[in-house]
PyMOL commands that place a pseudoatom at each C-alpha (Angstrom):
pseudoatom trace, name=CA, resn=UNK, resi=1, chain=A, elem=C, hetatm=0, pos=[104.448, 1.756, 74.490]
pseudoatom trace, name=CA, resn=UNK, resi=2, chain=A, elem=C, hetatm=0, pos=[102.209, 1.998, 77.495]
pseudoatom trace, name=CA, resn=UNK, resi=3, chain=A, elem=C, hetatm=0, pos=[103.044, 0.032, 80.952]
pseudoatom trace, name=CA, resn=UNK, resi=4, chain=A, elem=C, hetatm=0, pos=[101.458, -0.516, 83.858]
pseudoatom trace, name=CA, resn=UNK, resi=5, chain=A, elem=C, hetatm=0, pos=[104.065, 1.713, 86.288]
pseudoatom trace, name=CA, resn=UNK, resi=6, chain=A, elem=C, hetatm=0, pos=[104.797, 4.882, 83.409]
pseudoatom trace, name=CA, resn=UNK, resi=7, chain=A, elem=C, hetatm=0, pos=[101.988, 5.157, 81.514]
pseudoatom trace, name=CA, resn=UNK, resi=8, chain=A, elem=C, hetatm=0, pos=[102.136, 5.773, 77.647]
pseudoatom trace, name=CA, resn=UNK, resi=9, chain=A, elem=C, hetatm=0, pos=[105.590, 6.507, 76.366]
pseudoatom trace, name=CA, resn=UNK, resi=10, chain=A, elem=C, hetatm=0, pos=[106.452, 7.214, 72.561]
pseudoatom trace, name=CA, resn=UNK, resi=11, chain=A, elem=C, hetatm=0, pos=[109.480, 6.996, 70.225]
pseudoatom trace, name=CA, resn=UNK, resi=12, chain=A, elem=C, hetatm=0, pos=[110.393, 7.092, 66.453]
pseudoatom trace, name=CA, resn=UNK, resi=13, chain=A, elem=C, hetatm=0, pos=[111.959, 4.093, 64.884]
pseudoatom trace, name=CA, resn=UNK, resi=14, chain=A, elem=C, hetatm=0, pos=[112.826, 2.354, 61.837]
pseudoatom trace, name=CA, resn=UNK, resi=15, chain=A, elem=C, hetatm=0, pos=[113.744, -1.058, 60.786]
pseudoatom trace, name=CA, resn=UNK, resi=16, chain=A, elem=C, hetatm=0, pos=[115.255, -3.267, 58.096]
pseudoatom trace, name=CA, resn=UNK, resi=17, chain=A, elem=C, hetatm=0, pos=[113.971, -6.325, 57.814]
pseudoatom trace, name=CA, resn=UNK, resi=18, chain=A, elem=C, hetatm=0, pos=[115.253, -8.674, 59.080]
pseudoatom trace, name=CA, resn=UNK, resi=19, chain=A, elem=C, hetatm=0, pos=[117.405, -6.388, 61.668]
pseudoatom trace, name=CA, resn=UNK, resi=20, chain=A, elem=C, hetatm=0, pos=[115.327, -4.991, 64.511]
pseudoatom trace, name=CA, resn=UNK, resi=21, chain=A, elem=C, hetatm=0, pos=[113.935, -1.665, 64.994]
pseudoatom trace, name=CA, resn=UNK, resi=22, chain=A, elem=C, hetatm=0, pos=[116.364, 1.293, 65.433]
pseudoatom trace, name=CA, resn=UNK, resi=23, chain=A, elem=C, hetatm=0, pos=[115.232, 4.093, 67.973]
pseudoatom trace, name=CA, resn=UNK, resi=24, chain=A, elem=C, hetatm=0, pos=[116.165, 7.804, 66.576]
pseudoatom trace, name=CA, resn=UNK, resi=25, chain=A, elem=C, hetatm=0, pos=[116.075, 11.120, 68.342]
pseudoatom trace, name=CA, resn=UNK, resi=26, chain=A, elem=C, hetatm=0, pos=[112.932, 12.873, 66.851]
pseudoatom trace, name=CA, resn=UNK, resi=27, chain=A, elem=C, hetatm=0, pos=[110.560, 13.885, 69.777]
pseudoatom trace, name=CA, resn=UNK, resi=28, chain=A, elem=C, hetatm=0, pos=[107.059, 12.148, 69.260]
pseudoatom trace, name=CA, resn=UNK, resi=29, chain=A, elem=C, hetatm=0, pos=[103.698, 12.666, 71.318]
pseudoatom trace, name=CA, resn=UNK, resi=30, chain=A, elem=C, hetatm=0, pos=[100.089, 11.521, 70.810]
pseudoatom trace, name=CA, resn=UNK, resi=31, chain=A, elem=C, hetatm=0, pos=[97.892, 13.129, 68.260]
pseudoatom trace, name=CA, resn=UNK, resi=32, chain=A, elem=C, hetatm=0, pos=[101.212, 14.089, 66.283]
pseudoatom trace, name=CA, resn=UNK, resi=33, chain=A, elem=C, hetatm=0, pos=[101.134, 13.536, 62.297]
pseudoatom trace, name=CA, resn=UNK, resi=34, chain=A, elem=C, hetatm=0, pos=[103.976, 11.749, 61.205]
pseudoatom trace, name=CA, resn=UNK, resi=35, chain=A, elem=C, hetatm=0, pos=[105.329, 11.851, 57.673]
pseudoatom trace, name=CA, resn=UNK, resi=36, chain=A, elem=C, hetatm=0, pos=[107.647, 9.293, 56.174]
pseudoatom trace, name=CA, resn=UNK, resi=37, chain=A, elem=C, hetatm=0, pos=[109.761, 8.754, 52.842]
pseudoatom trace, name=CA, resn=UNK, resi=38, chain=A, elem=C, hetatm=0, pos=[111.856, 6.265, 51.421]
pseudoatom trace, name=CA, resn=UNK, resi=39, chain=A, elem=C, hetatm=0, pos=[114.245, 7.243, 48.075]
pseudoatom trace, name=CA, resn=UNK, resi=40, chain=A, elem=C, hetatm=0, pos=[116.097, 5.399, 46.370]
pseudoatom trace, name=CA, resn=UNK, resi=41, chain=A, elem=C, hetatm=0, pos=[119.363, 7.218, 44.994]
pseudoatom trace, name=CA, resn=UNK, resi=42, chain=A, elem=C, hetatm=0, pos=[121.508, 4.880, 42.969]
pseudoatom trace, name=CA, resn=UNK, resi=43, chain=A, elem=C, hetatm=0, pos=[120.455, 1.997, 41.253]
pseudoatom trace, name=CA, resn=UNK, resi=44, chain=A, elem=C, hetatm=0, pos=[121.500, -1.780, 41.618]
pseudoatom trace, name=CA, resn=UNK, resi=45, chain=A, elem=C, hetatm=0, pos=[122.512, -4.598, 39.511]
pseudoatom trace, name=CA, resn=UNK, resi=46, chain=A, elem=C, hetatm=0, pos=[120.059, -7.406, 40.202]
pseudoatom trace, name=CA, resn=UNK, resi=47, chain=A, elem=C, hetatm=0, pos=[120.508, -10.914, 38.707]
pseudoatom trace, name=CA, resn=UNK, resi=48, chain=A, elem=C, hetatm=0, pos=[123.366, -9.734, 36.118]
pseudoatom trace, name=CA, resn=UNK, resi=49, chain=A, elem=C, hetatm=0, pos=[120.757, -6.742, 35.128]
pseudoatom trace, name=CA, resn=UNK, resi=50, chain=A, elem=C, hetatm=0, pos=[120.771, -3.086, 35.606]
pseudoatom trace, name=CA, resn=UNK, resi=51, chain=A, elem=C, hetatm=0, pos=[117.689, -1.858, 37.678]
pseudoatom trace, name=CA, resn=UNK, resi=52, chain=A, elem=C, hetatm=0, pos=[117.090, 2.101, 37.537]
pseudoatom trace, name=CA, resn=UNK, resi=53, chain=A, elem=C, hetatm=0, pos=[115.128, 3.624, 40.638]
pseudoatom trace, name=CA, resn=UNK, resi=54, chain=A, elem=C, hetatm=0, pos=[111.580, 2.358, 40.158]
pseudoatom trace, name=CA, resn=UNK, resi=55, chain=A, elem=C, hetatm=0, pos=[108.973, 3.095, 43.305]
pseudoatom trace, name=CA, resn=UNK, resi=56, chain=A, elem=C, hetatm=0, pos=[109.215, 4.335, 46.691]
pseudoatom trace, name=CA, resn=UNK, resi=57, chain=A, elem=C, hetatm=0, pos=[106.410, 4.648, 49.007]
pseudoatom trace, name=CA, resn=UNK, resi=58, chain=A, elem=C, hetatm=0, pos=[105.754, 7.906, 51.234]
pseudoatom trace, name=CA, resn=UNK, resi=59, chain=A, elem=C, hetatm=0, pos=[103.314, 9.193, 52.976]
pseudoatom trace, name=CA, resn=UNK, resi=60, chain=A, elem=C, hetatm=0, pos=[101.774, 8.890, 56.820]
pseudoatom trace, name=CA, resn=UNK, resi=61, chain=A, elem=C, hetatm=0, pos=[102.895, 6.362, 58.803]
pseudoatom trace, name=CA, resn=UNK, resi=62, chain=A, elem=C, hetatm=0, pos=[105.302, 2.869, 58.553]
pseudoatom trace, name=CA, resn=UNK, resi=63, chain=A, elem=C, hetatm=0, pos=[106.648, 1.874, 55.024]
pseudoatom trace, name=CA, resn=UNK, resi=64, chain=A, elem=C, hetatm=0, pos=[108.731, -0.242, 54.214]
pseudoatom trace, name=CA, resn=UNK, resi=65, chain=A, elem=C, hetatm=0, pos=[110.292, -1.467, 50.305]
pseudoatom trace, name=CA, resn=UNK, resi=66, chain=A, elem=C, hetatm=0, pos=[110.286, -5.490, 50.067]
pseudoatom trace, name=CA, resn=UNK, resi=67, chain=A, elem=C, hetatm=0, pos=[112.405, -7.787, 48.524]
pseudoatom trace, name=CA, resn=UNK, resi=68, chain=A, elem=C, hetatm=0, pos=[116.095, -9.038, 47.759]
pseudoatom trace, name=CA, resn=UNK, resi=69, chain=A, elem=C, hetatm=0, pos=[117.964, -11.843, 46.977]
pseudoatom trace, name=CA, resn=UNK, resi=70, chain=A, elem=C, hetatm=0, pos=[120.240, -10.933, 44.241]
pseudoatom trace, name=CA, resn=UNK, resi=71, chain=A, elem=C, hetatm=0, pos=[120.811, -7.475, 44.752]
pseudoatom trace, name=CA, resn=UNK, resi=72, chain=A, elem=C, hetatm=0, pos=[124.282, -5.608, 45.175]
pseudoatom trace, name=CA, resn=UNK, resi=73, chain=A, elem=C, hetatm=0, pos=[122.630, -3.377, 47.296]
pseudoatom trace, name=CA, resn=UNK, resi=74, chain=A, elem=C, hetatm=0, pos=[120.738, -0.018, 46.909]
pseudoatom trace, name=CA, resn=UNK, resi=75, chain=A, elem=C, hetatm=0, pos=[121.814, 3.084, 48.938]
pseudoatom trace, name=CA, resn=UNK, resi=76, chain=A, elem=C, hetatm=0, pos=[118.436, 4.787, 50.142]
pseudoatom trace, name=CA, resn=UNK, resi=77, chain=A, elem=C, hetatm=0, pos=[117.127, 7.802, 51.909]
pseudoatom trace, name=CA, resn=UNK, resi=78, chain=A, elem=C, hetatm=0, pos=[115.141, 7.452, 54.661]
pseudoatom trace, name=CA, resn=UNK, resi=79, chain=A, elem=C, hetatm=0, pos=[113.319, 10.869, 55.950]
pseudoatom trace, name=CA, resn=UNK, resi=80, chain=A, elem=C, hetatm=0, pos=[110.754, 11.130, 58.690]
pseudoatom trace, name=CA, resn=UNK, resi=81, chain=A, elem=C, hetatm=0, pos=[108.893, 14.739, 59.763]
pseudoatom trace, name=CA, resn=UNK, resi=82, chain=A, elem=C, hetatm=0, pos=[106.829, 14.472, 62.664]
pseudoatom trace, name=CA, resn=UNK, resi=83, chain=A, elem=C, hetatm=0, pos=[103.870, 17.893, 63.273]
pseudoatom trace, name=CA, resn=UNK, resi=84, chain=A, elem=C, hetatm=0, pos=[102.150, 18.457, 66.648]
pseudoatom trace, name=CA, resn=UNK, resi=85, chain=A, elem=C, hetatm=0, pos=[99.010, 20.300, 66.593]
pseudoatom trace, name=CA, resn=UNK, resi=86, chain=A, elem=C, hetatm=0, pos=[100.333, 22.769, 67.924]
pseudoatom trace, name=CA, resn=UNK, resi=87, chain=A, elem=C, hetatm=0, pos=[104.414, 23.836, 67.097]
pseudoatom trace, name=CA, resn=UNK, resi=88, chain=A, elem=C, hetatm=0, pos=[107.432, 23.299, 64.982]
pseudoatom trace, name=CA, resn=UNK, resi=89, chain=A, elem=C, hetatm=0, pos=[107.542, 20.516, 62.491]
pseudoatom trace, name=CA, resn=UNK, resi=90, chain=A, elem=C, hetatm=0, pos=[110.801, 18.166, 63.392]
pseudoatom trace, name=CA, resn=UNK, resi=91, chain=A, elem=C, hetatm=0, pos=[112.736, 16.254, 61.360]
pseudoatom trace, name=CA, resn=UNK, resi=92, chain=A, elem=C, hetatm=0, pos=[115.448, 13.615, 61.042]
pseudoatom trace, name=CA, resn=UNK, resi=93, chain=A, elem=C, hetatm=0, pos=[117.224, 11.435, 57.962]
pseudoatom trace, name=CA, resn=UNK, resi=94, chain=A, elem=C, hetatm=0, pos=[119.672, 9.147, 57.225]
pseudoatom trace, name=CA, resn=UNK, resi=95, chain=A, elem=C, hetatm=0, pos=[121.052, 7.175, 54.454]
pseudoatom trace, name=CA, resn=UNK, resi=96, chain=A, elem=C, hetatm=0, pos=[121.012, 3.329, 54.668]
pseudoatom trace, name=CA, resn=UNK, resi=97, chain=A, elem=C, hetatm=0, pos=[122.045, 0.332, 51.877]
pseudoatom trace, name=CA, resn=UNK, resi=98, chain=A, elem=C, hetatm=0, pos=[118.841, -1.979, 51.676]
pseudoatom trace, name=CA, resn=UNK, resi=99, chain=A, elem=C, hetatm=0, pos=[118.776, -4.484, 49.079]
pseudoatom trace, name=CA, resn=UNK, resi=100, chain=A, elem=C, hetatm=0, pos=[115.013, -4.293, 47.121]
pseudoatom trace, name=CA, resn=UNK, resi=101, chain=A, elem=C, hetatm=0, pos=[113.799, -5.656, 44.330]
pseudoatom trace, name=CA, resn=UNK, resi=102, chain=A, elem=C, hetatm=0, pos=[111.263, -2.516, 43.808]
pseudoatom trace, name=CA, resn=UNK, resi=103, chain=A, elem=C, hetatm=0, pos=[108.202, -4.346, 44.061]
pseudoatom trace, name=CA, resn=UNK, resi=104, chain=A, elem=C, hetatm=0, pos=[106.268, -3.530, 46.593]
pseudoatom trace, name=CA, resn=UNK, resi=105, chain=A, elem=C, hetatm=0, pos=[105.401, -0.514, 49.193]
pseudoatom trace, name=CA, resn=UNK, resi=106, chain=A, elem=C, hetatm=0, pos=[103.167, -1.082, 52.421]
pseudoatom trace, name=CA, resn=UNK, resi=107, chain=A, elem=C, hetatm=0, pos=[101.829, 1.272, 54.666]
pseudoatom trace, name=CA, resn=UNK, resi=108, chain=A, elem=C, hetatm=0, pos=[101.352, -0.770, 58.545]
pseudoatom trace, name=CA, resn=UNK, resi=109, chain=A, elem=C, hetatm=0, pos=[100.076, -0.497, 61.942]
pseudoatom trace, name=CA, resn=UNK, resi=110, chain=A, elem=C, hetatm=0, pos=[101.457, -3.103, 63.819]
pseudoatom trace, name=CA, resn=UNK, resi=111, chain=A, elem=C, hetatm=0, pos=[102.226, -4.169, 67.425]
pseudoatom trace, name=CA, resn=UNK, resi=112, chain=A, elem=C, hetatm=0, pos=[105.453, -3.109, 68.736]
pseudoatom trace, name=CA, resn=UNK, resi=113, chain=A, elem=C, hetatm=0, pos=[108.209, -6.473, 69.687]
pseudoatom trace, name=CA, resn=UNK, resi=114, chain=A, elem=C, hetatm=0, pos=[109.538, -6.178, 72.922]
pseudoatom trace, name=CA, resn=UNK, resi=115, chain=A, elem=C, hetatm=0, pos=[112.791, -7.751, 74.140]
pseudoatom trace, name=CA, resn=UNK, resi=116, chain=A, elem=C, hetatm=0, pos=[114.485, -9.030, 77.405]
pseudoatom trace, name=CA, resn=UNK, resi=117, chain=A, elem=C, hetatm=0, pos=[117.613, -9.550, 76.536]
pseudoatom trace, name=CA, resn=UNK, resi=118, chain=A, elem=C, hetatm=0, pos=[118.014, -11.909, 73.569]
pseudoatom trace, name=CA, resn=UNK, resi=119, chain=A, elem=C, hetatm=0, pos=[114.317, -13.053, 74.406]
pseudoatom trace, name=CA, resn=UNK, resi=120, chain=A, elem=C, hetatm=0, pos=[112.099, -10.937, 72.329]
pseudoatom trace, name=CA, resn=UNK, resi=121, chain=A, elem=C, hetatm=0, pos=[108.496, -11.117, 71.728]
pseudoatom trace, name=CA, resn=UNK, resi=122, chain=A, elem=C, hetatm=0, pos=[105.393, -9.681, 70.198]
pseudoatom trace, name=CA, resn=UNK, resi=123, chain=A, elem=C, hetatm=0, pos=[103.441, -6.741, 73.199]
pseudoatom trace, name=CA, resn=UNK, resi=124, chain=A, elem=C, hetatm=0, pos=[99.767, -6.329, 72.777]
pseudoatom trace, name=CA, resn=UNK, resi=125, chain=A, elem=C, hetatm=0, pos=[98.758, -3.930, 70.343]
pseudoatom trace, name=CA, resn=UNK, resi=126, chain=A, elem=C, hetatm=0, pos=[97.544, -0.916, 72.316]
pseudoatom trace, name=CA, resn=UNK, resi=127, chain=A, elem=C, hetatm=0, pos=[94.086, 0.661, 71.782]
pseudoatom trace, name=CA, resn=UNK, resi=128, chain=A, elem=C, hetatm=0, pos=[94.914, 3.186, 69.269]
pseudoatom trace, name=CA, resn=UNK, resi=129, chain=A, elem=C, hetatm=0, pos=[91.275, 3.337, 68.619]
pseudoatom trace, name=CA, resn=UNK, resi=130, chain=A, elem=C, hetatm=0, pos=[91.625, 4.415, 64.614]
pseudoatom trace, name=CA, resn=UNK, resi=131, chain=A, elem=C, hetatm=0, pos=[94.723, 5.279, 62.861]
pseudoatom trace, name=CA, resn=UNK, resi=132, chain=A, elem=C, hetatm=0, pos=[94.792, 7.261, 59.395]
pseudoatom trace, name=CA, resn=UNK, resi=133, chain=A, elem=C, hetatm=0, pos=[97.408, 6.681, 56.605]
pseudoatom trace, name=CA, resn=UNK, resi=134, chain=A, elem=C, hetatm=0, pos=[96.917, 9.375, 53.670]
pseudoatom trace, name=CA, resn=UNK, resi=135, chain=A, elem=C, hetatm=0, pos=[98.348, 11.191, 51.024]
pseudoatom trace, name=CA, resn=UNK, resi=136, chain=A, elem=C, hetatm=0, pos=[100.486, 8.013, 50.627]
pseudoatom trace, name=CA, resn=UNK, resi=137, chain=A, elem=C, hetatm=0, pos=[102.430, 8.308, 46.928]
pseudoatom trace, name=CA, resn=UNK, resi=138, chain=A, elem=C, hetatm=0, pos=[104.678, 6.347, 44.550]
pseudoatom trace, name=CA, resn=UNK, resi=139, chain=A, elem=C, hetatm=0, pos=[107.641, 8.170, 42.865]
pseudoatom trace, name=CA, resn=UNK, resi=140, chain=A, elem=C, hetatm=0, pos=[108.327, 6.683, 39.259]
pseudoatom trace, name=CA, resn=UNK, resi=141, chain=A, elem=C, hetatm=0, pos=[111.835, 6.331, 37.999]
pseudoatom trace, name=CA, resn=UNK, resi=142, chain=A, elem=C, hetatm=0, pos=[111.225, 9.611, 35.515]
pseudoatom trace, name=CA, resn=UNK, resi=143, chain=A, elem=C, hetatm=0, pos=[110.160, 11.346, 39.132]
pseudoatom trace, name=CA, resn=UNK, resi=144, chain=A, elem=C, hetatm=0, pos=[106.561, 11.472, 38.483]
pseudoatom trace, name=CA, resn=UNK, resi=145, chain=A, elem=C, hetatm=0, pos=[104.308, 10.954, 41.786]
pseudoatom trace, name=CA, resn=UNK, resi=146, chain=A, elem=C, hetatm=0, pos=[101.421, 8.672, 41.753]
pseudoatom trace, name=CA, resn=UNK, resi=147, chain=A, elem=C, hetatm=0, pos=[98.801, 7.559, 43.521]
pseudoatom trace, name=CA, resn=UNK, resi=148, chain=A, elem=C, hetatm=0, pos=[99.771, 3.959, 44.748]
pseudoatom trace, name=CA, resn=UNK, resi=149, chain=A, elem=C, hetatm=0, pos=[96.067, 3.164, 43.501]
pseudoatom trace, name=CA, resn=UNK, resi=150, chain=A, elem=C, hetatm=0, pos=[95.377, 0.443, 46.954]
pseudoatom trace, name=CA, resn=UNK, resi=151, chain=A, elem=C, hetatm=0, pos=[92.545, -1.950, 45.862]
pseudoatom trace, name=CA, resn=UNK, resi=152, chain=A, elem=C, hetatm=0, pos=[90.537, -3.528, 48.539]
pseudoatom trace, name=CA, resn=UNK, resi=153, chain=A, elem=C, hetatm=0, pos=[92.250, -7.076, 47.755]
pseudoatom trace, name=CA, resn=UNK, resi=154, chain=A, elem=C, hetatm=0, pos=[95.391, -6.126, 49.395]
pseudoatom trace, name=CA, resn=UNK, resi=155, chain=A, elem=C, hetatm=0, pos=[94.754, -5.027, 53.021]
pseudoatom trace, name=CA, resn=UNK, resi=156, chain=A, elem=C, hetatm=0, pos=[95.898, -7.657, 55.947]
pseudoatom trace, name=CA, resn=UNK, resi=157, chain=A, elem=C, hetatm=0, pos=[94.159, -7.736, 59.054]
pseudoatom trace, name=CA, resn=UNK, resi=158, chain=A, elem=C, hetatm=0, pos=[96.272, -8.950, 62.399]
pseudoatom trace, name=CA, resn=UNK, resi=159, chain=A, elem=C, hetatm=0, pos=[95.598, -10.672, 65.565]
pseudoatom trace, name=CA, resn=UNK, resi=160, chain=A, elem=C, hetatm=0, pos=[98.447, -10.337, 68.099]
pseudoatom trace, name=CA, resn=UNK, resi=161, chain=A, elem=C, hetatm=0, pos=[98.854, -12.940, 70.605]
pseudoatom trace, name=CA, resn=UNK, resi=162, chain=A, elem=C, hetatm=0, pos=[97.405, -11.257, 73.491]
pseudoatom trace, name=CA, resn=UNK, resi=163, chain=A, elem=C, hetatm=0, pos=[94.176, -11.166, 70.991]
pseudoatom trace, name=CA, resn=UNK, resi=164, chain=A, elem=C, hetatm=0, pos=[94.346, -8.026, 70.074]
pseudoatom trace, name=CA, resn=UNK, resi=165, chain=A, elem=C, hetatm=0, pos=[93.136, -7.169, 66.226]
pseudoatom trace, name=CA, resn=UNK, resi=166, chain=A, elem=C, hetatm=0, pos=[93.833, -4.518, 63.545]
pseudoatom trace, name=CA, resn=UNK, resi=167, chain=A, elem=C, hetatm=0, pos=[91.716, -4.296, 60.455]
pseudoatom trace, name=CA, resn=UNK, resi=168, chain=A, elem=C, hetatm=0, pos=[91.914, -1.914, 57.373]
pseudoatom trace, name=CA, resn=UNK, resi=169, chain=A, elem=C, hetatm=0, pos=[89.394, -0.338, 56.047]
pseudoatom trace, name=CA, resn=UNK, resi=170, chain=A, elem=C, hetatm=0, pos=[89.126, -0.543, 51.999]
pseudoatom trace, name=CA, resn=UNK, resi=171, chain=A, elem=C, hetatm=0, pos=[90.673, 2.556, 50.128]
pseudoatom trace, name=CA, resn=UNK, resi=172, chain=A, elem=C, hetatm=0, pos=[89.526, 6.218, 49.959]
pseudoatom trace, name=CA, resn=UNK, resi=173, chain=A, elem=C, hetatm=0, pos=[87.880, 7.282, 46.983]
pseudoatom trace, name=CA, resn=UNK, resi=174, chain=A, elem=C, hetatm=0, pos=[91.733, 8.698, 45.783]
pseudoatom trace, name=CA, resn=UNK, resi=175, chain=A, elem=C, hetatm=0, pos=[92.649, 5.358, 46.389]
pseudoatom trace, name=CA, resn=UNK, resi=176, chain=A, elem=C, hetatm=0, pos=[95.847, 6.670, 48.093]
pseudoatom trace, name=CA, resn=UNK, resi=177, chain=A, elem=C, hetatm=0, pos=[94.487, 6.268, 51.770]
pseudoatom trace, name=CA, resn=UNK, resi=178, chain=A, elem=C, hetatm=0, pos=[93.018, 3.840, 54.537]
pseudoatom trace, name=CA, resn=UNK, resi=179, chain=A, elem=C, hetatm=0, pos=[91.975, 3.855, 57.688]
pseudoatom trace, name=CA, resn=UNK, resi=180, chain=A, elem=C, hetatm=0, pos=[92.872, 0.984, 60.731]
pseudoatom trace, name=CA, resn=UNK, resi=181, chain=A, elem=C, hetatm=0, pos=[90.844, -0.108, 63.259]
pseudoatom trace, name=CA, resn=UNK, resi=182, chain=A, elem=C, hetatm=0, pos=[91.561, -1.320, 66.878]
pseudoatom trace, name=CA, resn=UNK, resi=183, chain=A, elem=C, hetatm=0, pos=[89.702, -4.224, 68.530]
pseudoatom trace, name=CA, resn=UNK, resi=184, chain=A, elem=C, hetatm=0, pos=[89.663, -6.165, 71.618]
pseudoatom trace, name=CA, resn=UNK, resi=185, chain=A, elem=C, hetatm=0, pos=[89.275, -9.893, 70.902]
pseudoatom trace, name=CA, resn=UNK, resi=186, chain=A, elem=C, hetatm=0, pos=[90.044, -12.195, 68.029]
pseudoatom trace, name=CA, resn=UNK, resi=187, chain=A, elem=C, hetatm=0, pos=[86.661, -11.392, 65.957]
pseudoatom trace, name=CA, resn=UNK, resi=188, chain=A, elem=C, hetatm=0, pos=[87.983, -8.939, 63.408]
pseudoatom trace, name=CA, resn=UNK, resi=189, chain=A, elem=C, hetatm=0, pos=[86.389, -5.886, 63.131]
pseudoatom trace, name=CA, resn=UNK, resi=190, chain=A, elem=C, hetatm=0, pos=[83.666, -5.768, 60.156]
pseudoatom trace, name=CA, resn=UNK, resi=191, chain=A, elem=C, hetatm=0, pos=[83.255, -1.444, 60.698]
pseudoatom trace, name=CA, resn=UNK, resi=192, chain=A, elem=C, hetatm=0, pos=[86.226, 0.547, 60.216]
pseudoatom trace, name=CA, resn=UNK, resi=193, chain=A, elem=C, hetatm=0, pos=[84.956, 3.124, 57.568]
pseudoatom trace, name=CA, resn=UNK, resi=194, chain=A, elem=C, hetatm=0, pos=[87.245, 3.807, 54.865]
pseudoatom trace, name=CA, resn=UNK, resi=195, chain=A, elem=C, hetatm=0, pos=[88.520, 7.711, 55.060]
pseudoatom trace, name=CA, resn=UNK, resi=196, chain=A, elem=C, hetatm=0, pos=[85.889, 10.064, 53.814]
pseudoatom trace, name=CA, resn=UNK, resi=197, chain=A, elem=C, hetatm=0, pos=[88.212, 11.530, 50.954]
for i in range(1, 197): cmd.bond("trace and resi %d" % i, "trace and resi %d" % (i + 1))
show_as sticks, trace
zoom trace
């Protein structure tokens, strides 16, 4: 977050849609590389069937496992590792029940929500001028890692309401990595070059 009277300010979070976002106490500073992993680690019974652990994104940056309705509720792993340029690699984890229905796995930059009480609402995006997700992976239910193979169909651009915009780039040539790109304005951005690698 950056204000007018502090400056920039940073923190780690997570969040479970549709709860909020959950601060946690893992120290977090500009030009960091953050690492993040979601594991399933017992199945579910959806709609009267038995679903085994299927995909989990991980990788740089915010993702988060879609879906529900029907579930009796998957206990997960949630890990997050954050390494400064310079120093000791931190980490935290916790264990959380999510119901899923293993579809889908999305890396995001986003604009933080901001709340006053019970009033909450969506804070311009700040300039983070580009942001890299890479390396991201999908773990199979035999424990196989795979590249989550992003196509250049799938990306979704935002405009916050202040009129700030961020726009993907299409995938690396692994097709396991993007790039975002900050504007100013409600024109997306047409350059953001896809990562070199």
């Amino acid at each position: 977050f950056w204000s007018k009277s502090g400056g920039a300010s940073y923190s780690a979070w997570y969040e479970l849609i549709p709860n909020g976002p959950v601060s946690i106490s893992l120290p977090i500073a500009a030009g960091d590389i953050v690492t993040a992993s979601l594991t399933e680690v017992s199945s579910a019974t959806i709609a009267g069937s038995a679903v085994a652990p299927a995909t989990k994104p991980s990788g740089g940056g915010h993702g988060k496992g879609h879906g529900g309705g029907g579930s009796s509720g998957q206990n997960w792993t949630l890990q997050m590792s954050v390494t400064p340029p310079r120093g000791t690699t931190a980490s935290w984890q916790t264990s959380v029940t999510y119901d899923s229905s293993l579809l889908s796995g999305e890396w995001i930059e986003e604009a933080p929500t901001g709340c006053t009480g019970r009033l909450c609402e969506v804070l311009p995006l700040a300039d983070y001028t580009t942001a890299t997700f890479d390396l991201g992976t999908l773990t199979t239910s035999s424990g196989s890692s795979v590249s989550p193979t992003l196509s250049a169909s799938e990306p979704i651009a935002m405009i916050d309401p202040a009129g700030e915009t961020s726009t993907p780039s299409g995938p690396d040539g692994g097709a396991d990595g993007f790039s975002t790109c900050w504007a100013n304005g409600t024109t997306l951005s047409t350059n953001c070059p896809p990562l070199s690698s």
